[in-house]
Phi, psi and omega in degrees: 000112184282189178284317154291349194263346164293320182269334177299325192292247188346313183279346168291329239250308164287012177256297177284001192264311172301311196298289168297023183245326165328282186307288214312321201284001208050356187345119191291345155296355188221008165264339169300307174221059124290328171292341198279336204257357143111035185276105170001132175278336180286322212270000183306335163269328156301306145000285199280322178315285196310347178256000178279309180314308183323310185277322155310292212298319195295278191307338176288289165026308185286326140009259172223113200287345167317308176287335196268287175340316193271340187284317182287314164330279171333299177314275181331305196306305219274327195283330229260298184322340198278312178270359159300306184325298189310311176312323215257331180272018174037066184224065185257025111331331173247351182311339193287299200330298171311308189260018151256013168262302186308320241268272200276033138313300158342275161314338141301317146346297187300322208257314213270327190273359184266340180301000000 
């Protein structure tokens, strides 16, 4: 395990960690336009849940790197489903958004599959 590859997993691990807190908390930047993008509002916890695990599995991860894989595998399935929406909810002005949370997820993945 190098040294980037520790700080990338920890700055994804703290990104996705801001994001699911975003839901849980309800922050109204980010519930307006979920609602705009036609996403249920019921699905907001399972939401914010599914971006919590993710940021445990990155850090257990580090760990047991098995757990950390499947938490970034998982993490992307969820950004990359986060930019269909938009697209589909034709808001291709917000598509960056998702993929600047997926971005050191990415990287992390990448770095943890080069040790």
């Amino acid at each position: 395990m190098s040294t980037a590859h520790v700080i990338v997993t920890i700055l994804a691990a703290l990104m996705t960690g801001f994001s699911a807190t975003s839901v849980f908390l309800r922050s109204k930047w980010v519930v307006e336009p979920m609602a705009d993008y036609g996403v249920p509002m019921t699905w907001l916890p399972w939401l914010g849940a599914a971006k919590a695990a993710g940021t445990l599995g990155l850090l257990v991860g580090l760990f047991v790197p098995v757990i950390g894989f499947a938490a970034g595998i998982g993490l992307v399935l969820y950004f990359g489903g986060a930019v269909i929406t938009v697209v589909r909810a034709r808001w291709y002005t917000h598509i960056p958004f998702p993929l600047v949370y997926v971005a050191p997820v990415i990287g992390a993945l990448a770095l943890g599959l080069a040790a």
